[in-house]
Structures are given as structure tokens and as C-alpha cells.
C-alpha positions as CSV (number, residue, x, y, z in Angstrom):
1,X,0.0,0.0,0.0
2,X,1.2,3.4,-0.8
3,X,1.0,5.6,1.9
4,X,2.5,9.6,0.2
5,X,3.3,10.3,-3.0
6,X,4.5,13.0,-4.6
7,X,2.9,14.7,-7.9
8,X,4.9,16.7,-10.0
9,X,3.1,19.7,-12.4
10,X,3.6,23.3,-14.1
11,X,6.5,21.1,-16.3
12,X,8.2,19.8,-13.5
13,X,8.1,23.5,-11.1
14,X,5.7,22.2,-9.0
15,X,6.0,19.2,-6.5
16,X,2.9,18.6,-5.1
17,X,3.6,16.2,-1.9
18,X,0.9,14.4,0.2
19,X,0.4,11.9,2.9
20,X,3.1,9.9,4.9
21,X,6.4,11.2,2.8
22,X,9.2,9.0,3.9
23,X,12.1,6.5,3.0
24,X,9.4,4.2,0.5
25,X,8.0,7.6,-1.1
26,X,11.7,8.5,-1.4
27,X,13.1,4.9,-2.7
28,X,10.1,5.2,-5.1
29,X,10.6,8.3,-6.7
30,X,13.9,9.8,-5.9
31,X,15.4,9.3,-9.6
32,X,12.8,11.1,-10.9
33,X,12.9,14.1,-9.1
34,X,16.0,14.0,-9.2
35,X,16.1,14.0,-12.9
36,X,13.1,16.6,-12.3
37,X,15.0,19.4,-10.4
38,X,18.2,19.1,-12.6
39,X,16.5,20.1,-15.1
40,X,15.1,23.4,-13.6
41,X,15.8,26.6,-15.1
42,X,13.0,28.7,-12.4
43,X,13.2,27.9,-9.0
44,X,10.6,25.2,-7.6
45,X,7.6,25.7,-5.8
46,X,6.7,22.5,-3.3
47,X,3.2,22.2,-1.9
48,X,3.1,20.6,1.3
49,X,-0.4,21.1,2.2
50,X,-1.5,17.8,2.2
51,X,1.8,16.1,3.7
52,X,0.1,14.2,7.0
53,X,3.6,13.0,8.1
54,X,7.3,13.7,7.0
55,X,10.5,11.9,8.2
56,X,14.3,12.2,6.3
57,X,13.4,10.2,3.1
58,X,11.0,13.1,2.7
59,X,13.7,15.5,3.8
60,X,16.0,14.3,0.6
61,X,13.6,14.5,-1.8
62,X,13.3,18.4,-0.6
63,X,16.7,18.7,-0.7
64,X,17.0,17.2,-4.4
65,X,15.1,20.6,-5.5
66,X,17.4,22.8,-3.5
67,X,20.3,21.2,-5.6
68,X,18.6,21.5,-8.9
69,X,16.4,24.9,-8.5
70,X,18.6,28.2,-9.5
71,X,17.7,29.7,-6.0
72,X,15.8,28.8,-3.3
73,X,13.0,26.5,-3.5
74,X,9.4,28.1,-2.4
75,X,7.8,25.8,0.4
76,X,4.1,26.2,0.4
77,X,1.3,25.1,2.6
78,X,4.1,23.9,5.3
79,X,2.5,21.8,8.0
80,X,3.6,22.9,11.7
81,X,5.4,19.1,12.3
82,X,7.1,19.6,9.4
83,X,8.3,23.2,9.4
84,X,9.8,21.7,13.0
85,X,11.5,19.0,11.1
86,X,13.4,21.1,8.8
87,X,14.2,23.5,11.9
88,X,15.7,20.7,13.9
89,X,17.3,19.2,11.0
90,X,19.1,22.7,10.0
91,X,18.0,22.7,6.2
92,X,14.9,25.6,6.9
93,X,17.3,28.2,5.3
94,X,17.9,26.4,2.1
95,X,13.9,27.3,1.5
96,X,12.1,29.9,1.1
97,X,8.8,29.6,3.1
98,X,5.9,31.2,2.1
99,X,3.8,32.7,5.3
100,X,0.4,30.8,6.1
101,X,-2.7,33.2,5.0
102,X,-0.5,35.4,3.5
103,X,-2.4,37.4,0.5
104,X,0.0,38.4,-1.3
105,X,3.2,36.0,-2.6
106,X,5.4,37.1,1.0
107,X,7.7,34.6,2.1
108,X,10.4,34.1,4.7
109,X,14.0,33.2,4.4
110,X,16.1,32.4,7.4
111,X,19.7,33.9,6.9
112,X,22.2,31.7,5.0
């Protein structure tokens, strides 16, 4: 049973991640998004909206569009477990991070 996935749109700019994203979802798809993100030529926008659970195999996959996108992937819709997660794990400033009910397109950016 597959328990996260991740859908990629917008020709590969946006990574649309849901459910339990973790080591299976990341041995799954991992050479695709790899291949996804090195291709990138605008930076990448991730939706994490719908992401119920995150552990370091979801972390990677995140960090695959940080090496491919020419600045700093745009996290979207980050849920409050896993905006902990990249805090704790040191990464959040490799991201931006857009603000929750934000009108407009403002984001935050913890310094590099």
C-alpha cells in the first residue's frame, strides 16, 4: 500500500507532496525528481499542504530541488510538524517559506 506520494506539475516547477512522505516515497521516486530538479531553469515551488507525516526520506527529496532549482525552493502550505522538522534538521534556510494566509506571494527566508 502506498502511503505519500509526490505529484509533479507546471513542467516539473511544481512538487505537489501528500500523505506519509518517507524512506518508501523517497526509494520510489527519488530518480525522478532528481532528474526533475536538474533540469530546472525557475526555482521550484513544493506544496506541502496535504503532507500528514514527514521523516528524512522526505527531507531528501526536498533537498534534491534545492540542488537543482537556481535559487531557493518556495515551500508552500508547510504543515507545523514539518516546518519543526526542517528547523531541527538545520535545512529551513535552504527554503524559502511562504507565510500561512498570507495574501500576497510574501515569504520568509532564514539567513544563509
Amino acid at each position: 500500500m502506498t502511503h505519500g506520494d509526490v505529484r509533479v506539475e507546471d513542467d516539473g516547477y511544481l512538487w505537489v507532496l501528500r500523505g506519509e512522505v518517507d524512506a518508501a516515497v523517497q526509494s520510489r521516486l527519488e530518480d525522478d525528481l532528481k532528474q526533475v530538479a536538474r533540469s530546472a531553469e525557475r526555482p521550484i515551488v513544493i506544496d506541502l499542504s496535504k503532507v500528514t507525516f514527514m521523516d528524512s526520506g522526505g527531507l531528501r527529496l526536498l533537498y534534491h530541488a534545492v540542488e537543482g532549482s537556481p535559487e531557493p525552493p518556495l515551500l508552500r502550505g508547510v504543515p507545523g510538524r514539518t516546518l519543526d522538522l526542517l528547523e531541527l534538521s538545520g535545512v529551513i534556510s535552504l527554503f524559502r517559506i511562504e507565510q500561512q494566509g498570507a495574501g500576497s506571494a510574501s515569504t520568509a527566508q532564514a539567513a544563509r
